[in-house]
N, C-alpha and C positions, 0 to 999 in steps of 0.2 A: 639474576633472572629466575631460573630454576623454575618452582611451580607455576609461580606466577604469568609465563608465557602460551603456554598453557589452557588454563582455566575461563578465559574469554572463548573459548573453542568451545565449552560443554555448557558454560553458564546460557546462555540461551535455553534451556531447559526449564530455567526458574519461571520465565514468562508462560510456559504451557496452561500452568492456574490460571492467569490473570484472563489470557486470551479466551477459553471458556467462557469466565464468569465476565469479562468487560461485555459482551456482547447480547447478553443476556439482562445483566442489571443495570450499568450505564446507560445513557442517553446516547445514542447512533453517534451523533457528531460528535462526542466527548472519547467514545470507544475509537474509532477509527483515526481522529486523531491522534491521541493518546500510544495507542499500539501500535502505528503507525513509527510514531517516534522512539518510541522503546527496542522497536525492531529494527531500525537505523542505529541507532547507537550501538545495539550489540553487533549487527552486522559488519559493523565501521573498527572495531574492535579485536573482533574474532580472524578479521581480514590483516590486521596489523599485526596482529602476533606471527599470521603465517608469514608476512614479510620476515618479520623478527628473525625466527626461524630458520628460514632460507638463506638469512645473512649469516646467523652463527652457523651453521652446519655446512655450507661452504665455502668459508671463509681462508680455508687452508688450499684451496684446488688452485694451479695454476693460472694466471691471466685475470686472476680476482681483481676489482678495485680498492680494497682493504691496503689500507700500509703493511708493509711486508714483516714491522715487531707484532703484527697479529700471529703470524709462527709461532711467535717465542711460547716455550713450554710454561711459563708463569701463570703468561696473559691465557693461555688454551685453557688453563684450571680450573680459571677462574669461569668459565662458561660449561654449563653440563650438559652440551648436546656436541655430537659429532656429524661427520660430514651423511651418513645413512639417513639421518633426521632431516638434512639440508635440504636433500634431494627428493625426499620424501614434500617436505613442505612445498617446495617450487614446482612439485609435481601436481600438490593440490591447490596449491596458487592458478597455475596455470589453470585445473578444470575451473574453477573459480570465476577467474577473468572470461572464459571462452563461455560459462553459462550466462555470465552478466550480459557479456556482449552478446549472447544469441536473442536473451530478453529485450534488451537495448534494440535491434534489429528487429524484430519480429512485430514489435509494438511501431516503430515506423514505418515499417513494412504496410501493416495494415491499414494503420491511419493515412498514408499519402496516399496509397491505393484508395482506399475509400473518395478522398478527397478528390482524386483525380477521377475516379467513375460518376462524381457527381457533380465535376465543371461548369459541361453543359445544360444541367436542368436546370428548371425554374425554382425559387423558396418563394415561401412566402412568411409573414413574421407570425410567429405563434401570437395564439394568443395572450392577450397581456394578465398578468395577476389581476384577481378580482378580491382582491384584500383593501378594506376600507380605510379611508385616511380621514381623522376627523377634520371639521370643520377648522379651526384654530391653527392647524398645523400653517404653516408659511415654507414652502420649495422654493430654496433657491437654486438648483439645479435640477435640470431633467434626470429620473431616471432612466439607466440603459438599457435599449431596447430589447425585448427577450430573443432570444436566440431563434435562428428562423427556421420554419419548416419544409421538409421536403418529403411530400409523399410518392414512391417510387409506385408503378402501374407491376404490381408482382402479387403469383397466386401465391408464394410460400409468404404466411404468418411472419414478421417481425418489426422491431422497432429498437433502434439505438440510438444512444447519444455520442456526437462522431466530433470529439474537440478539436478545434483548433487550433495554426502554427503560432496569431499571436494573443491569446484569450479568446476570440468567437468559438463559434461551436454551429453546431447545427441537429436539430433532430431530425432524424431520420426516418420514416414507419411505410412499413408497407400497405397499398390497398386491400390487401387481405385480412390484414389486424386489423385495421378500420372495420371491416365488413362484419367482423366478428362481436365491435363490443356496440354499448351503448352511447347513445352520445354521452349520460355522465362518464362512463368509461374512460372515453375518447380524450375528454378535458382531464380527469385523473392521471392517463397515459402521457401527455403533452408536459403534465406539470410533473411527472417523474421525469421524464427526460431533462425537462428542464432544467430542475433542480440538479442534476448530475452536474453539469454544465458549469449552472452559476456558482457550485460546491466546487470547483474544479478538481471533482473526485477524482480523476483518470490519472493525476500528481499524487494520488494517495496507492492508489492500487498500483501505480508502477513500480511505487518506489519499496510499497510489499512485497514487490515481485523478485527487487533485485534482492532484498534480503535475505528470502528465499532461497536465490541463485547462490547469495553469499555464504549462509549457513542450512544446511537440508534442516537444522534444527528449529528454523524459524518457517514453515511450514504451516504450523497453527497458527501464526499471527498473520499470513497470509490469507489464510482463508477465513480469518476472525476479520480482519479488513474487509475484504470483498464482499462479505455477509453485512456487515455493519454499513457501508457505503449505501447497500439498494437499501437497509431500513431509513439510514438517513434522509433517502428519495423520497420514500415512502411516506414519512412523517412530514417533510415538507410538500407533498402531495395532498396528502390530507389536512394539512393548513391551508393549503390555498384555496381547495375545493371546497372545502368547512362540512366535509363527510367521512369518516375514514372507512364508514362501509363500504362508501362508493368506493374508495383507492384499494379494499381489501376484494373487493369483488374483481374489481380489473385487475391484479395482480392474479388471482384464482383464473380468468379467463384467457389471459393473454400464456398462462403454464400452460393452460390445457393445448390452443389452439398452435404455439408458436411450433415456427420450425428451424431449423437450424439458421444462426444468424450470418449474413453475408460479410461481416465484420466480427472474427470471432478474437474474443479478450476484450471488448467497448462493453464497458456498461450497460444496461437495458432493463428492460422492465420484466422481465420474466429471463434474463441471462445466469443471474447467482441465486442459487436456493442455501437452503431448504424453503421452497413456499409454502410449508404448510408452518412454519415457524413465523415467517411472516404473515402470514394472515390471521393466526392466532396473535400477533401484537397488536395488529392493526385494528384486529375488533376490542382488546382490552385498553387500559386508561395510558394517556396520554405518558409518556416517558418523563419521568424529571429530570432537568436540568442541571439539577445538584451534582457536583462533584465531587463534595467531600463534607461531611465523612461520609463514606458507604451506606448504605443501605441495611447491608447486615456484615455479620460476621464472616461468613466466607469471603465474603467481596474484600475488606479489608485485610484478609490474613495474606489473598493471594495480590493483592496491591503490595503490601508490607514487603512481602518475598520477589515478585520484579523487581520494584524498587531497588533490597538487596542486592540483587542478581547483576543489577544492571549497573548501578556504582561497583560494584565489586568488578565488574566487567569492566568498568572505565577504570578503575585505580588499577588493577592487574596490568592491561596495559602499558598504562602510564607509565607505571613502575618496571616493567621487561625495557620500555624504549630508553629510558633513563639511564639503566642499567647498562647496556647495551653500550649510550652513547657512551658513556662512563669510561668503560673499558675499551672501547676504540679509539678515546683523547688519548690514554694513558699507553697505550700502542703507537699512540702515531709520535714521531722524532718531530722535535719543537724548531 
């Protein structure tokens, strides 16, 4: 095992570049997903070795489930941690698990809540995308209907996107936001919400969230997530509406006037800043697609080094678990 157990613990560090520059030079949807998944793997990783750990280090205490030739002084040598490390590890396991589960909670917490304060009201269906389908095209099924709206009778400024338990959703905004933008506003606001929705972003930000939970070193690719999410809205905001003035204007208004959101961690339209970053994208040229090769030279050096970071992170494990199992067949009596 030895280094190898290890280095899944600090390699998370190599993604700090990438999270940066994804969210800057990639395309919303490609960064979010992208980072997304890089910071799952390391997290999934990083989590496994401190098992690792907490098996080898105390392996020797009484009441263990280990076969009892894990004693033997051969088999102990051959592992380079003792039982201080054990206890060490199971003790950051433990915050570990207890911060995953407070996120796990917290995010249901609000969302049933939500849900349940808004039972009783009326929706109605947002409006439908106004994106043209040529003549030639042939539907053989309906598209599904957009997600529906509920405007709450409230003076505090806001507006969220509130998903639901099996894919629906609902946008949510208050009469106050209304009151504040334009009608194009209005329809720019509707179509970021919505977009959160049919993106079923609120599976990407969570699962940032646990990574986060998993390694404090994944922290920037939490909030390179969250930032990348509302651009993603954004860009499909301004597809729909076929303005991005108009979606960078609402974005500028809906900062200024909001107030604190009744559903706080849901996505929204003014919820994840920096909004002066976003509205400086949303007045420049449309985001490319491209995902490879990069764009420039940094982008690809700090790609090159996650990349690294994160196979290195899966093989290191792999190899502590192997190891591991290795020397526990060779302990246990046949």
């Amino acid at each position: 095992m030895g280094v190898f157990v290890v280095l899944p613990l600090v390699l998370p560090l190599t993604a700090w570049p990438m999270s940066r520059l994804a969210e800057r030079r990639l395309h919303p949807r490609t960064a979010t997903v992208l980072l997304t998944c890089v910071g799952a793997i390391l997290a999934v990783c990083s989590t496994l070795c401190l098992a690792l750990l907490g098996v080898v280090g105390t392996a020797q205490l009484p009441g263990n489930p280990l076969p009892d030739g894990w004693a033997a002084p051969e088999v102990r040598a051959a592992v380079p941690y003792d039982e201080n490390v054990g206890f060490a590890a199971i003790g950051v396991l433990a915050l570990v698990a207890a911060a995953c589960g407070h996120t796990l909670w917290r995010h249901y917490r609000v969302r049933n809540g939500a849900w349940r304060a808004l039972a009783d009201l009326p929706a109605e269906p947002a409006p439908a995308p106004t994106t043209a389908t040529p003549a030639t095209t042939v539907t053989t099924t309906a598209p599904p209907a957009p997600p529906a709206l509920t405007v709450l009778p409230d003076e505090v400024p806001y507006a969220y996107a509130l998903p639901g338990r099996a894919g629906s959703g609902r946008v949510v905004v208050s009469d106050a936001m209304l009151a504040g933008l334009g009608d194009p506003e209005r329809r720019a606001l509707v179509a970021h919400e919505r977009a959160h929705l049919t993106g079923r972003h609120h599976r990407y930000l969570l699962a940032s969230r646990l990574t986060a939970s998993a390694n404090p070193f994944l922290r920037p690719l939490w909030t390179a997530v969250a930032f990348s999410a509302e651009r993603w809205a954004d860009e499909e905001a301004a597809r729909e509406v076929g303005d991005r003035r108009v979606v960078a204007t609402a974005v500028g208004k809906a900062a200024l006037i909001s107030g604190p959101s009744p559903a706080p961690g849901i996505a929204g339209l003014a919820a994840i800043g920096p909004v002066p970053r976003r509205i400086a994208a949303l007045l420049g040229p449309v985001p490319s697609a491209r995902l490879w090769p990069p764009a420039d030279g940094s982008l690809y050096a700090a790609a090159l080094i996650a990349a690294a970071g994160t196979a290195a992170s899966a093989l290191s494990s792999l190899n502590a678990a192997v190891a591991l199992f290795l020397v526990l067949k060779a302990a246990t009596p046949l």
